[in-house]
LOGUZA-654314 format. One record per residue: x, y, z of N, C-alpha, C in turn; residue in one letter. Coordinates in steps of 0.001 Angstrom, whole numbers, padded with zeros to 6 digits. Atoms other than C-alpha are relative to their C-alpha. Layout:
     n.px     n.py     n.pz    ca.px    ca.py    ca.pz     c.px     c.py     c.pz  nupa
        X        Y        Z        X        Y        Z        X        Y        Z     A
...
***
This chain:
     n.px     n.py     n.pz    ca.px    ca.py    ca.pz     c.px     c.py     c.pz  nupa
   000824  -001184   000000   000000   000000   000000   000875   001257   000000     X
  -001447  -001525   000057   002345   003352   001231   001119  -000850   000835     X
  -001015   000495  -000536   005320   002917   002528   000470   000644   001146     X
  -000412  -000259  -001208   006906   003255   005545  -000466   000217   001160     X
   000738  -000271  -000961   005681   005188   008523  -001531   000369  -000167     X
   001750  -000693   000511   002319   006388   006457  -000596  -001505   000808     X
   000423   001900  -000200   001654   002214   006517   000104  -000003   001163     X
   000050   000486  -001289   002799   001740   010170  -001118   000768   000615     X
   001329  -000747  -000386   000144   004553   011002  -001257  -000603  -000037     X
   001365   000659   000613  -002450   003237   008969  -000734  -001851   000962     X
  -000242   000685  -000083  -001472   000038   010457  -000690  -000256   000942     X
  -000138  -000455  -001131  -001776   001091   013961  -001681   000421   000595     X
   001254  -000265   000042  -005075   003234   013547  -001354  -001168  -000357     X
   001007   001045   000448  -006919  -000325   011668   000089  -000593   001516     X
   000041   000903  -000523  -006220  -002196   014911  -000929   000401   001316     X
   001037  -000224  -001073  -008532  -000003   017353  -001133  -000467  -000244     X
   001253   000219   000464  -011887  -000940   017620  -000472   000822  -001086     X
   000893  -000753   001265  -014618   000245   014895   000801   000558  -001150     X
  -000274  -001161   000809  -012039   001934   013284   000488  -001245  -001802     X
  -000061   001205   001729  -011701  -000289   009187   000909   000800  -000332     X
  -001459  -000142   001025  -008755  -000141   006570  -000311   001925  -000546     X
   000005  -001424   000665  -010664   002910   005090   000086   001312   000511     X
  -000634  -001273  -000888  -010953   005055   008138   001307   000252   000649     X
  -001319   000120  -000441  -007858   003812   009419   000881   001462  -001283     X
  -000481  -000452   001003  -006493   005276   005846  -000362   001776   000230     X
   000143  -001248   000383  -008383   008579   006124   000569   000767   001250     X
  -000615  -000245  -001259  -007294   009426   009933   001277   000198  -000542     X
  -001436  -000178   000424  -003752   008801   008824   000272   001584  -000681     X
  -000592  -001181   001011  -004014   011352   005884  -000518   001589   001050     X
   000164  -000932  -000583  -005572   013792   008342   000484   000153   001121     X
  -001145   000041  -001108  -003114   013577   011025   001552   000225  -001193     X
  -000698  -000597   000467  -000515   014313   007999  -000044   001756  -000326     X
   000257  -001069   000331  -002311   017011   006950  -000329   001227   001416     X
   000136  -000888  -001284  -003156   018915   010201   001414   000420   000699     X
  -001057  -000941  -000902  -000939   021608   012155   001008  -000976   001655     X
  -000098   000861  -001052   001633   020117   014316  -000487   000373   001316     X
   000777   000071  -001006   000041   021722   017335  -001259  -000818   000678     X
   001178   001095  -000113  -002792   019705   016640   000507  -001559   000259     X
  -000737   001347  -000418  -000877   016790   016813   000543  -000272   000845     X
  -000611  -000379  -001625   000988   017606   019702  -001291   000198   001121     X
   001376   000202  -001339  -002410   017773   021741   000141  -001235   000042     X
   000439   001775  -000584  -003505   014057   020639   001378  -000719   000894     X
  -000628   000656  -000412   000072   013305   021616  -000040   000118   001581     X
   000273  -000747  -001037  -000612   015138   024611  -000779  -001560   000700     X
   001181   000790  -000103  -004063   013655   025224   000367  -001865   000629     X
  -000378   001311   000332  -002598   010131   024568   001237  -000915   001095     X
  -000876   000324  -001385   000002   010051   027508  -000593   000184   000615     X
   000882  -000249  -001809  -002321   011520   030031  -000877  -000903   000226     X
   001056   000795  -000584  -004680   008806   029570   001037  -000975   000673     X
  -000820   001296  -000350  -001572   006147   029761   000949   000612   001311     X
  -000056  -000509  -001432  -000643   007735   032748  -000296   000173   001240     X
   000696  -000724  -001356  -002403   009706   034675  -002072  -000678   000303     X
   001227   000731  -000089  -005670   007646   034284  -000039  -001415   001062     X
  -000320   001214  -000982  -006086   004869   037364  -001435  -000178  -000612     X
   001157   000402  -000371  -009257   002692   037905  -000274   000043   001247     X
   000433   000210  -001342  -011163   003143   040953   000004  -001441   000556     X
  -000434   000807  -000968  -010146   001291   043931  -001546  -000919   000340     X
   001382   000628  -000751  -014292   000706   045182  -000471  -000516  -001112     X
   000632  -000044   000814  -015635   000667   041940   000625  -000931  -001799     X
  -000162  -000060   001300  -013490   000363   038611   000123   000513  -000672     X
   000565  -001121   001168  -014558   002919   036864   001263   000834  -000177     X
  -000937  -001057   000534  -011851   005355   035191   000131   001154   000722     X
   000041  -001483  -000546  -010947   008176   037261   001609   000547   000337     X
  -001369  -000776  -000262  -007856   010559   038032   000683  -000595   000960     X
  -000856   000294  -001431  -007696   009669   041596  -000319  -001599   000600     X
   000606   001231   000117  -008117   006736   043313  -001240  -000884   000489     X
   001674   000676  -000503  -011739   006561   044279  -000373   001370  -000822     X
   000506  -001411   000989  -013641   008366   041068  -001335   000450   000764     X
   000682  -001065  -000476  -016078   011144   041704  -001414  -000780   000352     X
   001394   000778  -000472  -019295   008857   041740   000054  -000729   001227     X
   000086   000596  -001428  -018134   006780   044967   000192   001266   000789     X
  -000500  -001076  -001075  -016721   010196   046125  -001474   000692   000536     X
   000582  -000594  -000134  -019982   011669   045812  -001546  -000383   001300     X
   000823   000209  -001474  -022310   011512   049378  -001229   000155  -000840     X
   001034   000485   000576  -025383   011761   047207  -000796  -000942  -000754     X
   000560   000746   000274  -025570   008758   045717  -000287  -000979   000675     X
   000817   000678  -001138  -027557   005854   047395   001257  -000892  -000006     X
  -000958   001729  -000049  -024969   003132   048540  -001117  -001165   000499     X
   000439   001660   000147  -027560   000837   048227  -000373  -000622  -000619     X
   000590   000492   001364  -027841   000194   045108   000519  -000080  -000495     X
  -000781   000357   000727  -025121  -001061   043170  -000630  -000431  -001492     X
   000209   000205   001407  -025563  -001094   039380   001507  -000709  -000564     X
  -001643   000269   000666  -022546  -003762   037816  -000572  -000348  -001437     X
   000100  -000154   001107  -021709  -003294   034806   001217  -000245  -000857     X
  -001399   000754   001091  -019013  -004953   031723   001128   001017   000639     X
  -000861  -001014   000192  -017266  -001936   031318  -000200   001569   000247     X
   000310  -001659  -000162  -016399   001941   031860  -001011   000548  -000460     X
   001403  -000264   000608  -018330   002542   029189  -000979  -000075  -000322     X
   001251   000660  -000159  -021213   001121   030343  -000402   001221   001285     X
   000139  -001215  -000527  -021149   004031   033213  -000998   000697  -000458     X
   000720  -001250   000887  -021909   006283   030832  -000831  -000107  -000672     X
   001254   000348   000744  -024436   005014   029130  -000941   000039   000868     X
   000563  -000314  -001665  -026248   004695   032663  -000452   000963   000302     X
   000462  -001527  -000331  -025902   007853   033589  -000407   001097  -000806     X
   000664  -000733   000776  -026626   009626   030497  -001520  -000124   000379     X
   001140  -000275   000017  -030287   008681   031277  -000183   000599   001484     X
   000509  -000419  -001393  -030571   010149   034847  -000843  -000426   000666     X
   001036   000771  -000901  -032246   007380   036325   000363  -000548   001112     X
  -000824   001130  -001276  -029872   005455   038350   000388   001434   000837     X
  -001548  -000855  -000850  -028362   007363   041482   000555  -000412   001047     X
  -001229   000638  -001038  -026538   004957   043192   001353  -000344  -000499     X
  -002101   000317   000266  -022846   003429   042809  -000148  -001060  -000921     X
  -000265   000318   001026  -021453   001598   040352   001035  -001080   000236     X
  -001219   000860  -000032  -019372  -001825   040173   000185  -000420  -001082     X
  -000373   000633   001422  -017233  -002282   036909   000731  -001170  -000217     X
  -000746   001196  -000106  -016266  -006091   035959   000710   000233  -000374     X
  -001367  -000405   001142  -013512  -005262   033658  -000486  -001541  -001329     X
   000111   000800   000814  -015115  -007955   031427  -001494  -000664  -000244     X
   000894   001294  -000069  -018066  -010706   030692   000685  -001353  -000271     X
  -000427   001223   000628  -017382  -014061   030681   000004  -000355  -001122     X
  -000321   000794   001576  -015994  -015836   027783   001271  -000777   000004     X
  -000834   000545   000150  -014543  -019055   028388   000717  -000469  -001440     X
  -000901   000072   001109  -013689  -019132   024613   001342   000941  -000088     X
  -001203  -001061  -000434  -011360  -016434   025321   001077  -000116   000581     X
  -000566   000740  -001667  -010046  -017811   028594  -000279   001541   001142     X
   001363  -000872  -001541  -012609  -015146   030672  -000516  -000681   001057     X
   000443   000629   000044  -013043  -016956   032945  -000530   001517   001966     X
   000441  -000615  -001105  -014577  -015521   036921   001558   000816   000603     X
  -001183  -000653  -000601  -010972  -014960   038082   000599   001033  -000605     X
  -000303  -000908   001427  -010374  -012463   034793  -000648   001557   000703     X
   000750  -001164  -000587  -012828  -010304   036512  -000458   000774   001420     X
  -000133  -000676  -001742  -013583  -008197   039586  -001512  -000570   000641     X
   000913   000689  -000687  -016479  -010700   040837   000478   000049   001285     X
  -000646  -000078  -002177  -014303  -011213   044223  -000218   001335   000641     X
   000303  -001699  -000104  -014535  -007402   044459  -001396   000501   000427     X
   001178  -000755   000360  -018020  -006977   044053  -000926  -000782   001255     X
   000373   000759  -001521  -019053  -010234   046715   000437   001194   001279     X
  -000086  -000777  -001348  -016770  -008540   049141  -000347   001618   000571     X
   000772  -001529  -000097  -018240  -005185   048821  -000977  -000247   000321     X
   001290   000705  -000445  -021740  -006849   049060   000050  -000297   001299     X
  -000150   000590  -001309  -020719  -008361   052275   000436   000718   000964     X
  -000417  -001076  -000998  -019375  -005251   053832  -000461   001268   000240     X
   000902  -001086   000191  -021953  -002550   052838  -000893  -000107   000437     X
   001472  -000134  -000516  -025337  -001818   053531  -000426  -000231  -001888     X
   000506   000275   001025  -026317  -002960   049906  -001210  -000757  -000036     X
   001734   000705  -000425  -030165  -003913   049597  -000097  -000490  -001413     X
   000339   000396   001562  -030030  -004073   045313   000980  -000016  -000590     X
  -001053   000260   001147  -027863  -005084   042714  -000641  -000232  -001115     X
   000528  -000046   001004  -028541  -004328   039404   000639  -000606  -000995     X
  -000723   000527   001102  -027389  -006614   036306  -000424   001033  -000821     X
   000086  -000743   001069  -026551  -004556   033674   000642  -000555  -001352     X
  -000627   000944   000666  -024778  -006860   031511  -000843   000353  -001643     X
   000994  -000025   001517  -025397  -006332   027110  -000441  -001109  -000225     X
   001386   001170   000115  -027846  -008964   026147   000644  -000749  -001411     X
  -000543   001088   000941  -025346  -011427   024218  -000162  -000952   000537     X
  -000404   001167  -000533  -024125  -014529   025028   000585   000037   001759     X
  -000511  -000164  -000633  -021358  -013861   026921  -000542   000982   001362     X
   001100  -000921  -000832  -023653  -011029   029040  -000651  -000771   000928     X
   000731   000549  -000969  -025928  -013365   029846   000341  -001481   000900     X
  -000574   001011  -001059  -023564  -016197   030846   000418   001021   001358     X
  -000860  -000549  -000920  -022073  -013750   033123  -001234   000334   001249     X
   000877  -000230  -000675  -025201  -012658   034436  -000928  -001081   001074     X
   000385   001436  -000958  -026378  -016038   035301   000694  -000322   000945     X
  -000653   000182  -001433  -023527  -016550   037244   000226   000464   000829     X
  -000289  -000799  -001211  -023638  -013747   039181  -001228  -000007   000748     X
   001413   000122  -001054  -027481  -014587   040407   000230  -001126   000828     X
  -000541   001326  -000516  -025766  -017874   041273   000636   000445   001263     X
  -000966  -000312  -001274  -023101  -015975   043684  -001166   001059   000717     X
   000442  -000840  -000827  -025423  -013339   044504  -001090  -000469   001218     X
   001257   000289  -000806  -028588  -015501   045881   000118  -000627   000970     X
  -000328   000423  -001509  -027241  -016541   049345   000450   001097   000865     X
  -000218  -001613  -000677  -027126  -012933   050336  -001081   000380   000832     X
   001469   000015  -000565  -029703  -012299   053142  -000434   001622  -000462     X
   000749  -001542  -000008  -032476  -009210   052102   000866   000487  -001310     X
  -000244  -000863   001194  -030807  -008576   048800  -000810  -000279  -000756     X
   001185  -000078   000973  -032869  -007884   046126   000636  -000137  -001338     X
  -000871  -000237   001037  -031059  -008567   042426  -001009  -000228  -000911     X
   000706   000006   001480  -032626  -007185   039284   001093  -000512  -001204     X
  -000476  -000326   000864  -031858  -007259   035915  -000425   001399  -001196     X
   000356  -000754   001039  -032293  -004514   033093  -001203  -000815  -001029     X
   000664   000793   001268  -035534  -004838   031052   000763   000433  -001882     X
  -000323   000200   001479  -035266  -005722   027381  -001031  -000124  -000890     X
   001036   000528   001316  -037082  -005623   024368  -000053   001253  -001056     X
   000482  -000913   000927  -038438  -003015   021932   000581   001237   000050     X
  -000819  -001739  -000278  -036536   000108   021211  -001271   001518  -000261     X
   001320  -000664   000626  -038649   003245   020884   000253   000834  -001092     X
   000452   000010   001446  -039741   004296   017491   000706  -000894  -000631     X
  -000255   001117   000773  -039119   000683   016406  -001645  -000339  -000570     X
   001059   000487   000399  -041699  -001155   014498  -000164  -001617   000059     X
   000322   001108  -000473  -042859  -004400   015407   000951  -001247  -001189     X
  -000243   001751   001959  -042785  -006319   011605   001866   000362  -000274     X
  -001276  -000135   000147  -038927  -005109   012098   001073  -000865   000858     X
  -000366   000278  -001003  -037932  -006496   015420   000235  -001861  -000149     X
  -000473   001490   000245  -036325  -010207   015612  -001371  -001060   000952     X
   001296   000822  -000944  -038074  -013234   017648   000486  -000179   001041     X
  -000346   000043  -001511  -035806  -012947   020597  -000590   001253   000383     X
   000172  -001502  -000206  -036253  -009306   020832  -001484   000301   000784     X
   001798  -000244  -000174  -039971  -009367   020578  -000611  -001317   001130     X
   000423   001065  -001069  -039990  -012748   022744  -000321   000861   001793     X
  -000358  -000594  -001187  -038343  -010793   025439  -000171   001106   000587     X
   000992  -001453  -000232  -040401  -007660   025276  -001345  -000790   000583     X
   001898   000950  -000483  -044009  -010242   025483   000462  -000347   001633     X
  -000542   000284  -001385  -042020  -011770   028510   000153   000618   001757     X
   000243  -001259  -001633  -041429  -008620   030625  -000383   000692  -000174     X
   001476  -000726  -000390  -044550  -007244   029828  -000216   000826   001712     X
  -000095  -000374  -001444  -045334  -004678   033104  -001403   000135  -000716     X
   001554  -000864  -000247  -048946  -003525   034163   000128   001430  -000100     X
   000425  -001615   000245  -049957   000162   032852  -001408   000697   000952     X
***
């Protein structure tokens, strides 16, 4: 294709997530073409995460210091743990302003094809937090694959010898402004399923 460092770029940029040969390709040419100041930020940018970025100690979650601002913060309920794959499962969370309790991040879902297996992830973490809090709910938040819902199963497994806890899961089904004659037969199974009363 190009040669040299263009290619190792290109190379480099294909191997992040989402990113394909073609955006990989166009990133490249616009990281040639842009001011080196501009480039000197991402390089910027790009150490401070590999740096100065820890995971919370209680939690997981991405933060500066080492208990991020959501455990720091005395307004949310500690009794309600929402766990969830990943960081960026947080944020997806809290974008809707529904949840306002704390947050436990696995760093994974199971996937013994992988070699994921319970010890991969911060399950031990999340028991012994359970067992030392005032925690009344735990919320599965897990994405609704495979691997999600193996993980999820096994955590109703560890969780249900907990006295007075209560463990949901996230409902599922129908997105809104979907249309029915569009929607698959799990999808729509699992919408009929957890039907609520109006």
């Amino acid at each position: 294709m190009y040669e040299g460092p263009v290619q190792d770029l290109i190379d480099e940029l294909g191997r992040l997530p989402g990113v394909g040969p073609k955006s990989a390709q166009r990133i490249a040419f616009h990281l040639l073409a842009a001011e080196p100041a501009d480039v000197g930020r991402l390089q910027d940018a790009l150490q401070k995460v590999k740096e100065g970025v820890v995971f919370c100690e209680v939690c997981g979650n991405v933060s500066e210091e080492t208990t991020c601002r959501i455990c720091k913060d005395p307004r949310r309920d500690i009794t309600s743990v929402c766990v969830v794959e990943e960081p960026k499962d947080v944020l997806a969370i809290e974008r809707t302003r529904e949840f306002k309790g704390r947050y436990h991040v696995l760093g994974g879902a199971l996937d013994p094809l992988s070699g994921i297996g319970p010890e991969q992830l911060r399950i031990r973490q999340l028991l012994s937090r359970i067992g030392s809090q005032d925690v009344t709910e735990v919320i599965l938040a897990m994405d609704p694959n495979t691997e999600g819902e193996a993980t999820a199963t096994y955590l109703v497994r560890m969780l249900r010898d907990f006295p007075g806890l209560t463990v949901t899961r996230l409902a599922s089904g129908l997105p809104m402004g979907g249309d029915l004659e569009f929607a698959d037969e799990l999808t729509l199974g699992r919408a009929l399923s957890g039907r609520r009363t109006v």
